[in-house]
N, C-alpha and C positions, 0 to 999 in steps of 0.2 A: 308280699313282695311283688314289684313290679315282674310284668312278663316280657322277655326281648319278643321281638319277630323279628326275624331271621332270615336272611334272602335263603329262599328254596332250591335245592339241585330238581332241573326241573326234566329233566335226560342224561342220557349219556355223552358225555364230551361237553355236557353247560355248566361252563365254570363262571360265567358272568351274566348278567343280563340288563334291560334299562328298564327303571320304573317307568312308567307311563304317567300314570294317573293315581291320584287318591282318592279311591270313594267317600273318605270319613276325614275329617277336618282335626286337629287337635283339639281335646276338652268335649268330644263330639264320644254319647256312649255306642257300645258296638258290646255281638253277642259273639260265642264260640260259634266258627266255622260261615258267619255272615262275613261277606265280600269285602274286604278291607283296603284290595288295591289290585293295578289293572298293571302285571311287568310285563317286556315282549323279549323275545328268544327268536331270531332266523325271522322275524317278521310276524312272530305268531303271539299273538297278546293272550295271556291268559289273566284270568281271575286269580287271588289269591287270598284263600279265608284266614278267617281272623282264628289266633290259636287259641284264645281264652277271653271270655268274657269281664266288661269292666269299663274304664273311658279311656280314649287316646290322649297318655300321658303327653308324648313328644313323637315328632315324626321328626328324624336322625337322618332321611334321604330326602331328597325334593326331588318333584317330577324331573324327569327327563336325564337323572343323573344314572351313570353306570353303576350295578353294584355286583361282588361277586359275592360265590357262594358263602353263607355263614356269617355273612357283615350283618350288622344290628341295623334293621331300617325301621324300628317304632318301637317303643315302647306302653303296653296296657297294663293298666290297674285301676286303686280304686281315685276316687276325684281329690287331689291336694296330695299325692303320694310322689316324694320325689323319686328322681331317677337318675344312675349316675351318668353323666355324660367327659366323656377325657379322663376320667379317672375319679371325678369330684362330683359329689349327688347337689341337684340343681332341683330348687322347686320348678314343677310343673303348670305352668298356666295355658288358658286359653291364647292363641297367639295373638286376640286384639287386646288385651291386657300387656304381653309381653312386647308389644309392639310400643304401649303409650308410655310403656318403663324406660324403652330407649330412644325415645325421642327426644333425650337430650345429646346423643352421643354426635349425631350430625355428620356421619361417613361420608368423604367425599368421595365422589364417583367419576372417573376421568370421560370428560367427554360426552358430560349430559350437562352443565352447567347451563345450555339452552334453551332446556328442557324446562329450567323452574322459572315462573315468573314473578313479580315481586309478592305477589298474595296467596303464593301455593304454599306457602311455609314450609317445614321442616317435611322430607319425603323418607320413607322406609325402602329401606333394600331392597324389598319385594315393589313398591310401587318403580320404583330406577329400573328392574330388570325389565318390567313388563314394559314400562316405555324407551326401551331400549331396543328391545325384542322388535318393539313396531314402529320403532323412529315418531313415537309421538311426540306434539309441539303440548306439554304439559300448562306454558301459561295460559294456553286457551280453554282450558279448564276447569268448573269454578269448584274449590274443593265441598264437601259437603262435613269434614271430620270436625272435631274443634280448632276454633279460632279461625275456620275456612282450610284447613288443613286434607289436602287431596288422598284419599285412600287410596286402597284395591277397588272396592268397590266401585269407586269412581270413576275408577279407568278401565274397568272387567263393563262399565255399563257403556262407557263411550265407544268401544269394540265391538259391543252386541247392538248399538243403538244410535247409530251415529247421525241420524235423521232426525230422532228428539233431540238431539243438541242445538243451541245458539247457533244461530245462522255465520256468526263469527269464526266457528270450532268448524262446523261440516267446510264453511271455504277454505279456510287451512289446509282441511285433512284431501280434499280435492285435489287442490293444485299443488302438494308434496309428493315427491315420490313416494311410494310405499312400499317398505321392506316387510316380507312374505316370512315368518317365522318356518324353519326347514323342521318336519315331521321326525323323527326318529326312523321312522321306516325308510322315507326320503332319504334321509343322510345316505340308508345302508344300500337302497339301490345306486344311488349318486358312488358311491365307494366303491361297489361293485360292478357298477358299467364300467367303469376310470378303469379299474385294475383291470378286464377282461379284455377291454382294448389293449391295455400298455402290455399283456402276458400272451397272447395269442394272434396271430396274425391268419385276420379276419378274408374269407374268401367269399364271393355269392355267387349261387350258380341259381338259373332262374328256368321253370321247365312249367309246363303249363297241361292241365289235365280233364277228360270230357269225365262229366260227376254222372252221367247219364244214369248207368246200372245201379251207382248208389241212391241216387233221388230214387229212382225206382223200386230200389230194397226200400227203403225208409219208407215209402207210400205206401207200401204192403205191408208192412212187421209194423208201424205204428201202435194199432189198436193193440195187437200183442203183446205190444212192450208195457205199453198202458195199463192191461191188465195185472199186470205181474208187478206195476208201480212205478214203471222206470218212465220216463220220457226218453225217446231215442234223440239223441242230436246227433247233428254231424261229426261233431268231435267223436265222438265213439267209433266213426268209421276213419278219423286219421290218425287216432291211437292204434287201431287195429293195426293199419296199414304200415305207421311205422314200426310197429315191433314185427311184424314180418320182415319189414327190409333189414331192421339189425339183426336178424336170427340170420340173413343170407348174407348180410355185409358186417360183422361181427366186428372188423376194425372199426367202424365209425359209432362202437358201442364202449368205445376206451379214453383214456385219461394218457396224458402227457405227465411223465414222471423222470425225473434224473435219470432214474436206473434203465430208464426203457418206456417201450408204449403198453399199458396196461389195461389190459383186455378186462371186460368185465364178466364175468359169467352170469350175471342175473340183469335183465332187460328191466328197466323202472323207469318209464317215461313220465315226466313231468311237463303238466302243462299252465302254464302262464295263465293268471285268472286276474281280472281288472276287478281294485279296490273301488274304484272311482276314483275323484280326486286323492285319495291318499297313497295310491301307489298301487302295486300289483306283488302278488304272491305266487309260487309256483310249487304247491302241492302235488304230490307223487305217485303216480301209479306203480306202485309192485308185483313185479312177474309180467310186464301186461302180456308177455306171448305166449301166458298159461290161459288166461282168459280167455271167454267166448267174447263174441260182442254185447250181449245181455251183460255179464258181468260188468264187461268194461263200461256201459252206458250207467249203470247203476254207480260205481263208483266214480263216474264222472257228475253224476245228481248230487252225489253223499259231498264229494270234495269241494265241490263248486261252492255246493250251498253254506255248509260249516265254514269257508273261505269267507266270504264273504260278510258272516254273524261272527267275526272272528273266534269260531271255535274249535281250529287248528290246533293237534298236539304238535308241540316242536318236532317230533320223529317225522311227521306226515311230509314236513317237507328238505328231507335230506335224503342222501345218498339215491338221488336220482342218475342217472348215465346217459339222459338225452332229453333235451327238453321241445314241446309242439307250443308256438305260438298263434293263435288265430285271428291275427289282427283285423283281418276281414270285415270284421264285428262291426267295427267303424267304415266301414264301403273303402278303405285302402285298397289297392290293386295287388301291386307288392311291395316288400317292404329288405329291409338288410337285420336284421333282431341282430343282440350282440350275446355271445354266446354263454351261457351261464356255464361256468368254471366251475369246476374241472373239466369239464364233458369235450366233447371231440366237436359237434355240433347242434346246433338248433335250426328247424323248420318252423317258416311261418305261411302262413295260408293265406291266399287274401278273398275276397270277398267274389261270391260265388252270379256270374250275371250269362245270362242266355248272346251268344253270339251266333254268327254266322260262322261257321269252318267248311271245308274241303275232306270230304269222306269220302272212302271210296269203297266198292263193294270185292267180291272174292273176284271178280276176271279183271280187277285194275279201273277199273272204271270212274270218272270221277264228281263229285254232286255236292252241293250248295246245301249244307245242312244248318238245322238251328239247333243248338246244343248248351248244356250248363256249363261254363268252363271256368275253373280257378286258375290260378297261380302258382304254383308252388315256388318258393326261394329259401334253398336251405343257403346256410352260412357253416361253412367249416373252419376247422384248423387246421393250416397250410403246413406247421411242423408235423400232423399226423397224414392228412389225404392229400393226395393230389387230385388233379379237375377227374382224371377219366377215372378214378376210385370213389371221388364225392357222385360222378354224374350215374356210376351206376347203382348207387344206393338211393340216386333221385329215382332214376328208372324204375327200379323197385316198388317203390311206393305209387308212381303214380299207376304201373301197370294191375298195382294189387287194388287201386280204385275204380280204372276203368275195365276190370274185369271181373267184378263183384255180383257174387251170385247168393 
């Protein structure tokens, strides 16, 4: 008897998730507990093994489709085993057999009729979406299937390869616009900036700070940290310094609720880490005002890295209560970040460059210094702080950097 696979509960509070990716094809065999498909949760893609060994009968979910917990997304067995699908058992094939069975059916597709030209002949659902997806001009074309008949393949190779094509196909694809298929991740930040703007009214206060004592720490605890396996970055010194300011400014550690403004009792700074082109995540420090800074740098190594190899558990990146972005990364000066909801506000840092300032010593005196200087620009919410409550929890933090010992 065939096996379902089953969209997984992959935390607490995941009742839905998006598949991403399939590693294994339909008619394609696969073992127990080998990698069957890649779904994501909060931005965080996880693997998910195969339950039992056999071949993929049918895939029941296509990439990028929502599923919640318990929905049948495949079916494994043995090769020629059906499976029921809507209620009625359907032989199982490979999908390029299943594809040339209905290629009499001829589904039209509103609004690609452009797309076919007279010698692409009959196109599969799956070829329509994919050139849909990227507003290809399909009769530039030249099919390679029967009778000249344009596949996936055809058009999976004119998206990876668009240089080997007929000098007729790359000037087309040149001088058309071209529509940017939106990521799943993408949609959810796109979703999430929109509602954060439309739910909170965004304030920037902008305060600037000598890194002097920190560069100085970091030049000395280096090799230390090195030993023990950590790399120190600077982020370990603005984690630091923010959960000191929330432990002294406790309101700008809370959430905007009906009932009232809800304070949070555990400090979990979250800091923003760049996917590259696919978007960015913001993985969570826990407790950090319990932390040394050794700790914190170390956990700052562990999150960064696993971010990035997406190997993020969905927990890592919730129930945060403030989040540090450090745009800086990119030589930005400063910047306005939009606040990740619920939170009260977000800090961003900008990029750290030696100026000239105005120092002065104990009798008042005053002198033409060169010194490390950021930016800081937190962004609050104006229903929770106002300027001289947001400005003294900037103060905080920059005073906890430029007096670091």
């Amino acid at each position: 008897m065939a096996t379902k696979v089953l969209v997984p509960r992959l935390g607490e509070g995941v009742d839905e998730l998006t598949i991403v990716k399939w590693l294994k094809n339909e008619g394609d065999p696969v073992q127990e507990l080998e990698s069957l498909l890649e779904v994501e949760t909060d931005k965080v893609v996880t693997e998910i093994p195969s339950p039992a060994t056999g071949v993929i009968l049918k895939i029941a979910m296509p990439e990028n489709t929502p599923a919640k917990v318990g929905e049948v997304m495949a079916w494994i067995g043995e090769a020629g085993e059906s499976v029921p699908v809507s209620g009625a058992p359907v032989s199982s094939e490979p999908a390029s057999k299943a594809e040339s069975r209905t290629s009499v059916e001829k589904p039209e597709v509103h609004g690609l009729s452009s797309m076919v030209g007279s010698s692409s002949g009959f196109l599969s659902p799956v070829v329509r979406k994919i050139a849909a997806e990227h507003n290809m001009d399909l009769s530039q074309i030249r099919g390679t299937g029967l009778n000249g008949r344009i596949t996936k393949q055809d058009v999976l190779a004119y998206l990876e390869h668009p240089a080997e094509l007929p000098a007729a196909v790359t000037h087309t694809a040149a001088t058309r616009d071209t529509l940017i298929p939106v990521s799943t991740i993408r949609k959810q930040i796109a979703e999430r900036m929109q509602q954060s703007k439309q739910i909170s009214p965004h304030v920037l206060t902008v305060m600037e700070a000598d890194m002097s004592r920190v560069v100085a720490h970091r030049l000395a605890n280096k090799a230390a940290f090195s030993a023990d396996g950590v790399h120190l970055t600077y982020t370990a010194y603005f984690i630091a310094a923010i959960a000191a300011a929330l432990k002294a400014h406790s309101l700008v550690n809370s959430s905007w609720t009906e009932q009232g403004i809800l304070v949070h009792a555990k400090v979990n700074v979250g800091m923003a880490t760049s996917l590259g082109e696919e978007g960015l995540i913001v993985p969570v420090l826990r407790r950090a005002d319990e932390l040394s800074l050794l700790e914190i740098a170390r956990a700052v190594n562990d999150l960064s890295a696993r971010a990035r190899s997406h190997k993020l558990r969905p927990e890592e990146v919730r129930d945060g209560t403030f989040t540090l972005t450090n745009h800086g990364i990119g030589g930005s000066l400063f910047a306005m970040p939009i606040i990740n909801q619920p939170q009260c506000g977000i800090l961003g840092v900008g990029v750290m460059q030696k100026r000239a300032v105005v120092v002065s010593d104990t009798d008042d005196n005053d002198a033409i210094a060169i010194r490390p200087m950021i930016y800081l620009s937190f962004v609050f919410d104006h229903r929770i702080l106002d300027g001289a409550s947001a400005d003294a929890f900037l103060v905080k933090v920059k005073e906890a950097l430029e007096t670091w010992s």
